[in-house]
Biopython code that builds the backbone (N, CA, C, O; Angstrom):
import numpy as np
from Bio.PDB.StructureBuilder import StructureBuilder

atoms = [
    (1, "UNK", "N", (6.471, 14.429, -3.898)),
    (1, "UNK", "CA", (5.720, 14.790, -2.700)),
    (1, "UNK", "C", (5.640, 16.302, -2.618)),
    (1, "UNK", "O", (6.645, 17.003, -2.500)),
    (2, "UNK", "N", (4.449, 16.759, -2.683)),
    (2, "UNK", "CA", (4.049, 18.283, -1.988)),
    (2, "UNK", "C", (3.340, 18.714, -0.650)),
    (2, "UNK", "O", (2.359, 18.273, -0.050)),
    (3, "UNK", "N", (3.964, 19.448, -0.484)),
    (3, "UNK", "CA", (3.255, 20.417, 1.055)),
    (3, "UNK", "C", (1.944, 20.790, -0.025)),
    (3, "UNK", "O", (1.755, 21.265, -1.145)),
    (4, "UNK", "N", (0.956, 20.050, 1.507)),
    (4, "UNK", "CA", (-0.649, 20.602, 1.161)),
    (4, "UNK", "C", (-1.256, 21.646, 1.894)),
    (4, "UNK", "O", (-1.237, 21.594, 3.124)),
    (5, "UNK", "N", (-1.890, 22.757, 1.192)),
    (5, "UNK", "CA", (-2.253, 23.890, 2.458)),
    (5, "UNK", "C", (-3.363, 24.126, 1.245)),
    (5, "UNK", "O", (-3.459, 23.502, 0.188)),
    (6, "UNK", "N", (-4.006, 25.005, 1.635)),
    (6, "UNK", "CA", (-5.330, 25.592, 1.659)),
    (6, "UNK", "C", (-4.744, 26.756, 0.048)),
    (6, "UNK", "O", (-5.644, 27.140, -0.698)),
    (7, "UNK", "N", (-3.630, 27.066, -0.194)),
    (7, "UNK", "CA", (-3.485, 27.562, -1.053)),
    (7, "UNK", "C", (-3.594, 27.308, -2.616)),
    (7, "UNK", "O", (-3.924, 27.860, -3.665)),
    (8, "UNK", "N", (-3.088, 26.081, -2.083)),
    (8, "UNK", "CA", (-2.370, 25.104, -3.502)),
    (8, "UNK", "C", (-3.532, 23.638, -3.260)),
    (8, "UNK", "O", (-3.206, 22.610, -3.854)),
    (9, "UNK", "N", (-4.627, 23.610, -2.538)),
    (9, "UNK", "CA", (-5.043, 22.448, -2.946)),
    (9, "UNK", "C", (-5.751, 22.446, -4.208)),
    (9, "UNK", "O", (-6.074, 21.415, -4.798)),
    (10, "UNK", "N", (-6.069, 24.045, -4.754)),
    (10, "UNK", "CA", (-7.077, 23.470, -6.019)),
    (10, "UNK", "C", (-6.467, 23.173, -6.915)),
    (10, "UNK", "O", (-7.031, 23.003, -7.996)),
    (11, "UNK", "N", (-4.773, 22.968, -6.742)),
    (11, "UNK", "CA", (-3.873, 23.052, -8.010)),
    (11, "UNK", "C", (-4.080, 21.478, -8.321)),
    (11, "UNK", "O", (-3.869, 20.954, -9.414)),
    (12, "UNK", "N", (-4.630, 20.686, -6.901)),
    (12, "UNK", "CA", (-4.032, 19.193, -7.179)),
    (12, "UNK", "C", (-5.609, 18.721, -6.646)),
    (12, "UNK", "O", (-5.412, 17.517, -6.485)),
    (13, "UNK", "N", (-6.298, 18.831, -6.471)),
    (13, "UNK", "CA", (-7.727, 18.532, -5.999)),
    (13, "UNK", "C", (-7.646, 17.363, -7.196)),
    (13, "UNK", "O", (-7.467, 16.158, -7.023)),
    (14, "UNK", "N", (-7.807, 17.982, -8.293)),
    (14, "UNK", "CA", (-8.593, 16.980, -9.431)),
    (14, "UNK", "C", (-7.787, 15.951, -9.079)),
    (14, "UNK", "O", (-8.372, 15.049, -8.480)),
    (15, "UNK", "N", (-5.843, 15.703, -9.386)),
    (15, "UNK", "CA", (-5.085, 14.602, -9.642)),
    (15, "UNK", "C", (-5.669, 13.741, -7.963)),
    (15, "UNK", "O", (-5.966, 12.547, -7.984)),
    (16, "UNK", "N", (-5.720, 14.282, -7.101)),
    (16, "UNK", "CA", (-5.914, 13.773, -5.812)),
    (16, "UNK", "C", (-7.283, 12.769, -5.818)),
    (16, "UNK", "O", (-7.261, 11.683, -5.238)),
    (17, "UNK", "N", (-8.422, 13.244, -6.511)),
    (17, "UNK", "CA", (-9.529, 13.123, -6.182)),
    (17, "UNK", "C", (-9.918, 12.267, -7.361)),
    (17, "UNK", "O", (-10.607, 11.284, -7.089)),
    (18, "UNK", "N", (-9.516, 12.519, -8.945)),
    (18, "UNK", "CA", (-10.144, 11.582, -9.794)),
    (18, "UNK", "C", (-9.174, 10.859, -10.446)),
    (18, "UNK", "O", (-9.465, 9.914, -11.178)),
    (19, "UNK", "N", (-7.948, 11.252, -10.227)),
    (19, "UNK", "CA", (-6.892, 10.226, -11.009)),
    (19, "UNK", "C", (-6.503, 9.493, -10.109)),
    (19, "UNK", "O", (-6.685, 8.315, -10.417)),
    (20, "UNK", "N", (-6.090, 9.609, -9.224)),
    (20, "UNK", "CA", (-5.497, 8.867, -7.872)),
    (20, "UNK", "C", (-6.503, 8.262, -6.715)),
    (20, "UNK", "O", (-6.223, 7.912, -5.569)),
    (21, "UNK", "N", (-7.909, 8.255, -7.478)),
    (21, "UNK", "CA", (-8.638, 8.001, -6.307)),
    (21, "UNK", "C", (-9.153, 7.755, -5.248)),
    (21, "UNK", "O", (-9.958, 6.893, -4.894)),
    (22, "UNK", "N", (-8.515, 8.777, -4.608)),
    (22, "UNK", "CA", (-8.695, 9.083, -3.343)),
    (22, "UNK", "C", (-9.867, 10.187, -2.898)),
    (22, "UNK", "O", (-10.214, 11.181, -3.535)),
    (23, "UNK", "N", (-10.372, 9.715, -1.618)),
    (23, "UNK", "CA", (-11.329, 10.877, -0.918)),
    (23, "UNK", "C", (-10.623, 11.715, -0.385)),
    (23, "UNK", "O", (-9.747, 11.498, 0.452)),
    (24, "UNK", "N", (-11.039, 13.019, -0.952)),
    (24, "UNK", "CA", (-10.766, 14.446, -0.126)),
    (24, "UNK", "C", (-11.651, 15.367, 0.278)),
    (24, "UNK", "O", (-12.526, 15.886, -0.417)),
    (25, "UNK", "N", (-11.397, 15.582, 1.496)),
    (25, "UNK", "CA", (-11.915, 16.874, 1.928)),
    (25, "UNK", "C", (-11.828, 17.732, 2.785)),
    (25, "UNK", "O", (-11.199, 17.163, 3.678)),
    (26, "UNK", "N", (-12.155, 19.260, 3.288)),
    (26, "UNK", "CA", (-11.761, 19.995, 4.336)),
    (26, "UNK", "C", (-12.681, 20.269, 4.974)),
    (26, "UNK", "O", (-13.736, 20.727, 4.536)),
    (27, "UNK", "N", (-12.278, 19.896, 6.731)),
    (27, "UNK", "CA", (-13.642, 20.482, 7.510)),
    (27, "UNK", "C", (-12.538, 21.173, 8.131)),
    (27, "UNK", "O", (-11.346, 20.865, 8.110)),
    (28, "UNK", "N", (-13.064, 22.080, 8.647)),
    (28, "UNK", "CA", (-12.611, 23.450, 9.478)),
    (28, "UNK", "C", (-11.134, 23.999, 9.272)),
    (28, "UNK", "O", (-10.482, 24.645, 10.093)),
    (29, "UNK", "N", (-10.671, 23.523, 7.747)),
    (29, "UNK", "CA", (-9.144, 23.862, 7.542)),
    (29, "UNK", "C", (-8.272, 23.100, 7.175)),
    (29, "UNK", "O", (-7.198, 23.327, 6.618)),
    (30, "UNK", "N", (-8.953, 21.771, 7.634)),
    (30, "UNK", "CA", (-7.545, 20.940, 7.900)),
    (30, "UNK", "C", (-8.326, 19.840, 6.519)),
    (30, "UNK", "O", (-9.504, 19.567, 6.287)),
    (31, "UNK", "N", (-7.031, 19.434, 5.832)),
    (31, "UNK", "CA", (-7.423, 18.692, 4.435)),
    (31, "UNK", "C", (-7.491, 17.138, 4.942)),
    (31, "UNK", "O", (-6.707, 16.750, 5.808)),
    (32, "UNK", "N", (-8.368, 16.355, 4.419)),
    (32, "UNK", "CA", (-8.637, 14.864, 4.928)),
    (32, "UNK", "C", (-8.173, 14.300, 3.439)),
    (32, "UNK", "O", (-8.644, 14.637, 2.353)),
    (33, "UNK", "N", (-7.348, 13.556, 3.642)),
    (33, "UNK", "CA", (-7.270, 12.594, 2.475)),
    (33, "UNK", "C", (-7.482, 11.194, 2.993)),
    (33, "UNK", "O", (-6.730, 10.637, 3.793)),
    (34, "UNK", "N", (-8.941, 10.499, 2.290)),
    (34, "UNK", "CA", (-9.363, 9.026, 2.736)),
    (34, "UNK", "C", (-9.408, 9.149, 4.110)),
    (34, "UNK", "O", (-8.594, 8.344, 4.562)),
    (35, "UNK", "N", (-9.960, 9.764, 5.015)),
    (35, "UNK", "CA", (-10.838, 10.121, 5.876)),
    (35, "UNK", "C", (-9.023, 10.590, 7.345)),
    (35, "UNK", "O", (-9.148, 10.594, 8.570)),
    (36, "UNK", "N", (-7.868, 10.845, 6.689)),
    (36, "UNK", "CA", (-6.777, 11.189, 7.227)),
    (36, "UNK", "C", (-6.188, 12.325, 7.017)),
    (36, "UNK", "O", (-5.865, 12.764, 5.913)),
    (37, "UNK", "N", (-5.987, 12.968, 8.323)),
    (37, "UNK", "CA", (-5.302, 14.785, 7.939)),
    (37, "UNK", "C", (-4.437, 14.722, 6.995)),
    (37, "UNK", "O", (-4.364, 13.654, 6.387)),
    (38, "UNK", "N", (-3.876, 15.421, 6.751)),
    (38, "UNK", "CA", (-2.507, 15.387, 5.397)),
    (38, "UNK", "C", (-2.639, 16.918, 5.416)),
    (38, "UNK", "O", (-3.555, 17.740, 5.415)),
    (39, "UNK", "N", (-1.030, 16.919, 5.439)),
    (39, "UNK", "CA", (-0.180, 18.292, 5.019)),
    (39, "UNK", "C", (0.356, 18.295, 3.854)),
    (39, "UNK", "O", (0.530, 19.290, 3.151)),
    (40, "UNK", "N", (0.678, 17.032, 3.566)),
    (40, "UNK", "CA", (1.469, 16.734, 2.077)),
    (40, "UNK", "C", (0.991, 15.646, 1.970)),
    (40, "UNK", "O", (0.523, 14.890, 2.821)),
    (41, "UNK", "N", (1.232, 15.449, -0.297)),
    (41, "UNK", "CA", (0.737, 14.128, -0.855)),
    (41, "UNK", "C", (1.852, 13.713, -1.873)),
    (41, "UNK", "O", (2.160, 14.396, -2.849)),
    (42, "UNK", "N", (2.313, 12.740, -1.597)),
    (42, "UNK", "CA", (2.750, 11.552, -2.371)),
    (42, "UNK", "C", (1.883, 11.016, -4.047)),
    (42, "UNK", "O", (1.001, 10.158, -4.068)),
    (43, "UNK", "N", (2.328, 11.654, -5.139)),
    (43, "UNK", "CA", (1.564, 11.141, -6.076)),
    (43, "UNK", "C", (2.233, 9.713, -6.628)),
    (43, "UNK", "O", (3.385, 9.294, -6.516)),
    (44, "UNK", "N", (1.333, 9.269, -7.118)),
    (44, "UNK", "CA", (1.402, 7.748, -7.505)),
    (44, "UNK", "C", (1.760, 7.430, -8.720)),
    (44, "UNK", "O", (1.986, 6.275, -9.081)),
    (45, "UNK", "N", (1.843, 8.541, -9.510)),
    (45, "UNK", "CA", (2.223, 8.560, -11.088)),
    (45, "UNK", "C", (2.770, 10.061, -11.467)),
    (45, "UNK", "O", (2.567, 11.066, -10.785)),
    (46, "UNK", "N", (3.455, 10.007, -12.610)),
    (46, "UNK", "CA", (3.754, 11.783, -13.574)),
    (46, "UNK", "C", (2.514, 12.254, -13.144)),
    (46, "UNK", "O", (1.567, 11.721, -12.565)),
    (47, "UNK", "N", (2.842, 13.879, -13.749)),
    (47, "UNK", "CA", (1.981, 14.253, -14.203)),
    (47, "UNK", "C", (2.813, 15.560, -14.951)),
    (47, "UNK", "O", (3.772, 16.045, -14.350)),
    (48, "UNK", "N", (2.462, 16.027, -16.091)),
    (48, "UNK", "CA", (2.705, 16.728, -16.783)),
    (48, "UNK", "C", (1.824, 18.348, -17.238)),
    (48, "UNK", "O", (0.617, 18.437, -17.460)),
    (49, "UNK", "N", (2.691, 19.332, -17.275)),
    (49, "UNK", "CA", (1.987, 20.663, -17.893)),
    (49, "UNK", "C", (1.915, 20.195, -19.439)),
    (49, "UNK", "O", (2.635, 19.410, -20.056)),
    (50, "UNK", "N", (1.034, 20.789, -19.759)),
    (50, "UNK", "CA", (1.326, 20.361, -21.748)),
    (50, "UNK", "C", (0.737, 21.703, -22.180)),
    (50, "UNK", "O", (-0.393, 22.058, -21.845)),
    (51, "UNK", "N", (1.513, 22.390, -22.898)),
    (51, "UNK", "CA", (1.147, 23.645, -23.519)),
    (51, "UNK", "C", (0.228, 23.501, -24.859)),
    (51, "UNK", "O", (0.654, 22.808, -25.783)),
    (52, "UNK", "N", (-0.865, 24.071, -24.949)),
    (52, "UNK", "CA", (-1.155, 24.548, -26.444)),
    (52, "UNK", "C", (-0.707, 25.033, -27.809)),
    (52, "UNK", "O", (0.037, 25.997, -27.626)),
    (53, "UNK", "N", (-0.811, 24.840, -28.763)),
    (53, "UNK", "CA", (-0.371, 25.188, -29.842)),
    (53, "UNK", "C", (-0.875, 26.837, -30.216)),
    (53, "UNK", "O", (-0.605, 27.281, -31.332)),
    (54, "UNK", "N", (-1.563, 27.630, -29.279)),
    (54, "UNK", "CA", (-1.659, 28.942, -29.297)),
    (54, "UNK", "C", (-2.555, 28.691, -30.817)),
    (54, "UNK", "O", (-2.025, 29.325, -31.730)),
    (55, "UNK", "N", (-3.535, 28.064, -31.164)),
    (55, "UNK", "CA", (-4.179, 28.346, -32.483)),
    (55, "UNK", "C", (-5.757, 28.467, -32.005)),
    (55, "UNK", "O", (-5.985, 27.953, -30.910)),
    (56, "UNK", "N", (-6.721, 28.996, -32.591)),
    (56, "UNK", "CA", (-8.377, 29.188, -32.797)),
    (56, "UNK", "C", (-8.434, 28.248, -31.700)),
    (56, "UNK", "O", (-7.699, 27.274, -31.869)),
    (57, "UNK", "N", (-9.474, 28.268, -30.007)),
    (57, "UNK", "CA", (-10.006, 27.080, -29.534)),
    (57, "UNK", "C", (-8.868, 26.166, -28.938)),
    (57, "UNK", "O", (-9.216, 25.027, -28.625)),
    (58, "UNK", "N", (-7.567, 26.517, -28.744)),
    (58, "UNK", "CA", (-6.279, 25.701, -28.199)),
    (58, "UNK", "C", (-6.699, 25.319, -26.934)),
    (58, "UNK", "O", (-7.356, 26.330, -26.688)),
    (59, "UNK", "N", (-6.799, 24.747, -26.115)),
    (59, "UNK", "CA", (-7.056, 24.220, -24.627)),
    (59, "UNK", "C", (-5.669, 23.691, -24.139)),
    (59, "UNK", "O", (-5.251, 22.649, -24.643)),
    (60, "UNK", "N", (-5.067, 24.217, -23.370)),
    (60, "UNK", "CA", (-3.772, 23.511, -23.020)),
    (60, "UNK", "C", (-4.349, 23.034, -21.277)),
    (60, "UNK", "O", (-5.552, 22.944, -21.030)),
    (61, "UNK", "N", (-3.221, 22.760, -20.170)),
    (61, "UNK", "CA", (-2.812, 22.714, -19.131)),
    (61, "UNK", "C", (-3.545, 24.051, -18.347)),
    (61, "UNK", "O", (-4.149, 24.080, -17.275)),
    (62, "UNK", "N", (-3.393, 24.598, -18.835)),
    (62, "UNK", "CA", (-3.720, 26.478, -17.816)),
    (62, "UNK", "C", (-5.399, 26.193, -18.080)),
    (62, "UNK", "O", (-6.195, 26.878, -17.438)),
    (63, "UNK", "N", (-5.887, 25.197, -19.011)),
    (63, "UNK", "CA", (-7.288, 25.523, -19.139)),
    (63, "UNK", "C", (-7.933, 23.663, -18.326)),
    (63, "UNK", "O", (-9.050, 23.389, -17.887)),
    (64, "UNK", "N", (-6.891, 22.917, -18.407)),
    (64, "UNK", "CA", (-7.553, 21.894, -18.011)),
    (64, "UNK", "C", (-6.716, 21.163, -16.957)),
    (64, "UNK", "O", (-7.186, 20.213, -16.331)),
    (65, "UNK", "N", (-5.780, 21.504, -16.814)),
    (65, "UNK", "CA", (-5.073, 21.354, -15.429)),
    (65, "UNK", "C", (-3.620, 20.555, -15.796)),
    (65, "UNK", "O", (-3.004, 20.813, -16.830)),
    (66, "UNK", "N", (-3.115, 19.459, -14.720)),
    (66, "UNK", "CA", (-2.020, 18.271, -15.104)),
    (66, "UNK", "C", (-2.559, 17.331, -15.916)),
    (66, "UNK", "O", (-3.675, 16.931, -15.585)),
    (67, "UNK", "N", (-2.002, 16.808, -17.023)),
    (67, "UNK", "CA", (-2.009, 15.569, -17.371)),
    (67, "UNK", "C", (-1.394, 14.271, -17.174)),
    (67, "UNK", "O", (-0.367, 13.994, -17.793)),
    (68, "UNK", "N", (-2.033, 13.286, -16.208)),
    (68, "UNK", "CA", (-1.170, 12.295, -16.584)),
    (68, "UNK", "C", (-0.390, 11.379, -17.321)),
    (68, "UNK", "O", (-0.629, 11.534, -18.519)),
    (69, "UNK", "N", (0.287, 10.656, -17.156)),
    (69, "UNK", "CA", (1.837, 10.576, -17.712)),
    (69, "UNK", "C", (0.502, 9.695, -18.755)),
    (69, "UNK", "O", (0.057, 10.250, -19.759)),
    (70, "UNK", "N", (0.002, 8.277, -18.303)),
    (70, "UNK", "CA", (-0.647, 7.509, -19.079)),
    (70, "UNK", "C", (-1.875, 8.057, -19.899)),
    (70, "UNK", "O", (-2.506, 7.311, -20.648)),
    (71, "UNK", "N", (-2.111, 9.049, -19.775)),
    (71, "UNK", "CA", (-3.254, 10.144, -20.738)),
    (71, "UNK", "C", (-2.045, 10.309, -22.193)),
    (71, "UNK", "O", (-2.482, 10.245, -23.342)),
    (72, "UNK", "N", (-1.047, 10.449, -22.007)),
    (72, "UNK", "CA", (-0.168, 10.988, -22.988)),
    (72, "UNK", "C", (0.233, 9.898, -24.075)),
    (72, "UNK", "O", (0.807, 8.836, -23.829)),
    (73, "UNK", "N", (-0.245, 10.434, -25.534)),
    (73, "UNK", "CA", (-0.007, 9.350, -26.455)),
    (73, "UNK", "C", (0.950, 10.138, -27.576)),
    (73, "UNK", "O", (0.843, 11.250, -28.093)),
    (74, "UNK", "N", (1.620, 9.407, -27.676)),
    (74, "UNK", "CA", (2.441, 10.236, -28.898)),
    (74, "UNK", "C", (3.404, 11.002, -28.238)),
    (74, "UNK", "O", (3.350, 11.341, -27.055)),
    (75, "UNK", "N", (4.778, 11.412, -29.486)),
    (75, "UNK", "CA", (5.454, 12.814, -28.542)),
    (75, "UNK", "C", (5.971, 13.455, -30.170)),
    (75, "UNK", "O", (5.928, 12.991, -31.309)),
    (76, "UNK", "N", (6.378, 14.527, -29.674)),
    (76, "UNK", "CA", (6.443, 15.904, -31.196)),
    (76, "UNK", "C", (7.690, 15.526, -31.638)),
    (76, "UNK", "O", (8.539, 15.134, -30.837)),
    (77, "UNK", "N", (7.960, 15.619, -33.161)),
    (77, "UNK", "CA", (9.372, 14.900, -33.634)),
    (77, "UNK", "C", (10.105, 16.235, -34.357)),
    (77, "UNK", "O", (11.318, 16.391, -34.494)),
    (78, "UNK", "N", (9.240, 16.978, -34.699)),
    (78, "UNK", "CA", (9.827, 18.550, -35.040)),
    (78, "UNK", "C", (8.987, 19.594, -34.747)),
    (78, "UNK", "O", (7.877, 19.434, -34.238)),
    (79, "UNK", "N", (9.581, 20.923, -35.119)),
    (79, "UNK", "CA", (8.812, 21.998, -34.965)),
    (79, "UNK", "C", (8.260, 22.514, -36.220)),
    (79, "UNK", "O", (9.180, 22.744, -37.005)),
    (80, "UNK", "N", (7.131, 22.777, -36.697)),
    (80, "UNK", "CA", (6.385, 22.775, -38.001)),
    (80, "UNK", "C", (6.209, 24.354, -38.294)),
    (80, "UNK", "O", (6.415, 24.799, -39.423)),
    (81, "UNK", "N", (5.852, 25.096, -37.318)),
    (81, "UNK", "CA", (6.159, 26.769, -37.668)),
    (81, "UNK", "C", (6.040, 27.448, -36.556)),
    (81, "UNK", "O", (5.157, 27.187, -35.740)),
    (82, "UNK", "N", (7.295, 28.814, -36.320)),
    (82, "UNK", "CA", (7.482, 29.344, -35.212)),
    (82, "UNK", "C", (7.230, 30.480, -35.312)),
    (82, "UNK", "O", (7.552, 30.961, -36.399)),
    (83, "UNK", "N", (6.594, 31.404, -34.340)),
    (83, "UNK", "CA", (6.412, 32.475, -34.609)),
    (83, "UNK", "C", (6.655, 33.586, -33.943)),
    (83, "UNK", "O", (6.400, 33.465, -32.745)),
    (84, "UNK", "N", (7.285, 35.239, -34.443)),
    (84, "UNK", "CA", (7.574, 35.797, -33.105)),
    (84, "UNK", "C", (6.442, 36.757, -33.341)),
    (84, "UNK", "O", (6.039, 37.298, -34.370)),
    (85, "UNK", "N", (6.064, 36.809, -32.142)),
    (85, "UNK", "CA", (4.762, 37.739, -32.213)),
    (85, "UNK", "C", (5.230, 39.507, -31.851)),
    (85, "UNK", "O", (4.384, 40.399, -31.791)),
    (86, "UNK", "N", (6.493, 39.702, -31.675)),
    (86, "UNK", "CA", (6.637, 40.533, -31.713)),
    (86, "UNK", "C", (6.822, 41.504, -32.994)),
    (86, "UNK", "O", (6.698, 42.721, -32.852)),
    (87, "UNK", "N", (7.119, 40.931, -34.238)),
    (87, "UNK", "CA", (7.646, 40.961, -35.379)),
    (87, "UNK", "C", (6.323, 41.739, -36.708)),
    (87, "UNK", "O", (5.267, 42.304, -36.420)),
    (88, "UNK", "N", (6.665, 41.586, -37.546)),
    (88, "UNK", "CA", (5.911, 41.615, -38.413)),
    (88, "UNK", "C", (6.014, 40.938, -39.788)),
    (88, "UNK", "O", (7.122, 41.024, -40.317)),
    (89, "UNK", "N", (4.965, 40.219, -40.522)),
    (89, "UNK", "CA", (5.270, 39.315, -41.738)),
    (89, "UNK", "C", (6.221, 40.013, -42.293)),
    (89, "UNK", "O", (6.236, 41.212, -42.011)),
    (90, "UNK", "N", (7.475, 39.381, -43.405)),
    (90, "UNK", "CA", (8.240, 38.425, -43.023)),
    (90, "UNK", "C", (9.010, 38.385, -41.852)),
    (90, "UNK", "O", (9.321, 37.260, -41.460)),
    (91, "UNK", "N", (9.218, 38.916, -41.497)),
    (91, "UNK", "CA", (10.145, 39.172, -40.026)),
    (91, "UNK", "C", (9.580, 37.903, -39.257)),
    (91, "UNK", "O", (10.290, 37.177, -38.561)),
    (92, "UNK", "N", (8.174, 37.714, -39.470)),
    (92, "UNK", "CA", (7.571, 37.281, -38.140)),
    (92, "UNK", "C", (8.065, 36.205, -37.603)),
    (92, "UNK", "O", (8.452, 36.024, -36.448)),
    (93, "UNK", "N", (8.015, 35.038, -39.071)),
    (93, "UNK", "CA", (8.540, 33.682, -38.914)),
    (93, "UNK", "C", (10.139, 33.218, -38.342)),
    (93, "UNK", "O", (11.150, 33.388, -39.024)),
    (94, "UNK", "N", (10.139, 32.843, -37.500)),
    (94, "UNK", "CA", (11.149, 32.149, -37.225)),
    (94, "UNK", "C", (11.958, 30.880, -38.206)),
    (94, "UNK", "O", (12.183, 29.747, -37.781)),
    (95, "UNK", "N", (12.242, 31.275, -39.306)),
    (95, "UNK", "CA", (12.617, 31.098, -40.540)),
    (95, "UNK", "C", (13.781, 29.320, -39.773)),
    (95, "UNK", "O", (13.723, 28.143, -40.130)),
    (96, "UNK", "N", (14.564, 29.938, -38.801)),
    (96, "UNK", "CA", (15.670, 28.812, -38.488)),
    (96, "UNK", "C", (15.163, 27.986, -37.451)),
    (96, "UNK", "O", (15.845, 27.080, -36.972)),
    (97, "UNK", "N", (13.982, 28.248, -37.066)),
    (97, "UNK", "CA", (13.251, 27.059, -36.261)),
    (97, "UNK", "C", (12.652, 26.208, -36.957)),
    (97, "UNK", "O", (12.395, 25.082, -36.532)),
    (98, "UNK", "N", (12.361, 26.598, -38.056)),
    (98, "UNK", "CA", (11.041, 25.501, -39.040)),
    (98, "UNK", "C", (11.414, 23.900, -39.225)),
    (98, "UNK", "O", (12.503, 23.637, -39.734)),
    (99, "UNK", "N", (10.813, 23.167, -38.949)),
    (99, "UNK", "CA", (11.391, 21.744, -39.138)),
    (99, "UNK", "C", (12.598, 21.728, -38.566)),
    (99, "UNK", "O", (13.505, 21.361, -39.312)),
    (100, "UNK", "N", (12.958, 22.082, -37.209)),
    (100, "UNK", "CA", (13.960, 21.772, -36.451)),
    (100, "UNK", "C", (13.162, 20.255, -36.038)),
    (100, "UNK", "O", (11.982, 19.964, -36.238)),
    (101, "UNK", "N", (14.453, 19.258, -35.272)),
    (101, "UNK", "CA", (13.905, 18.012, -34.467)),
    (101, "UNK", "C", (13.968, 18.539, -33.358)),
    (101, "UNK", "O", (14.730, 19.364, -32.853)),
    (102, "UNK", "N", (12.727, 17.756, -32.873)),
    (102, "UNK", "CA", (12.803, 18.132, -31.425)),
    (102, "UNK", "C", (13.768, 17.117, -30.700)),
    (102, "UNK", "O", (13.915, 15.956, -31.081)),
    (103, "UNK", "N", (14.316, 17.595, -29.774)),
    (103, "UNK", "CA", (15.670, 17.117, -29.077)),
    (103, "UNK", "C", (14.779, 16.050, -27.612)),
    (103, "UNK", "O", (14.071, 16.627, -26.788)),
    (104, "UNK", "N", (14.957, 14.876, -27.575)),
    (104, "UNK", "CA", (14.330, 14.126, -26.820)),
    (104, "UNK", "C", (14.735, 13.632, -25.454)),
    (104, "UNK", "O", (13.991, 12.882, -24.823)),
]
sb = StructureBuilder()
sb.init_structure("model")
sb.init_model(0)
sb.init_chain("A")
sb.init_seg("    ")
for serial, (resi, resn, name, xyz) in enumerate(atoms, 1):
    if name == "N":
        sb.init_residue(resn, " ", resi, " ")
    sb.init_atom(name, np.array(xyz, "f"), 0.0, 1.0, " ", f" {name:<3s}", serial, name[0])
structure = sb.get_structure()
């Protein structure tokens, strides 16, 4: 459950409006969910940030919002190459991350 205000509704508009299908909207301030004020919402399922792989064209979370839990197929079983961007080739690679498992 989150406090709903005028700040943070565009964070959850979409999950509110096309995953959870419900009607929303604001007349003079005040948020209507299914034709009822609301300060806060109760979601009905996960929802998850999912980061990008930082490569050419990556689209993560910051570009397309929460994902829900049932959108999510698969999960990562290691780490395939790490990189510090502060560094420079060879330095760069994170040599003791490579094919680590990911811890579940």
């Amino acid at each position: 459950t989150i406090k709903l205000n005028s700040e943070n509704l565009s964070l959850y508009k979409r999950i509110i409006e096309h995953y959870e299908k419900n009607k929303l909207k604001v007349i003079d301030g005040v948020i209507y969910i299914n034709d009822r004020p609301a300060n806060e919402y109760t979601f009905k399922m996960n929802y998850y940030f999912m980061m990008g792989d930082n490569r050419h064209n990556s689209l993560d979370s910051r570009f397309w919002g929460f994902v829900p839990e049932d959108h999510i197929i698969g999960k990562p079983i290691f780490i395939f190459l790490s990189l510090n961007n502060n560094e420079r080739f060879p330095k760069k690679i994170r040599w003791e991350r490579m094919f680590m498992k990911i811890k579940s």
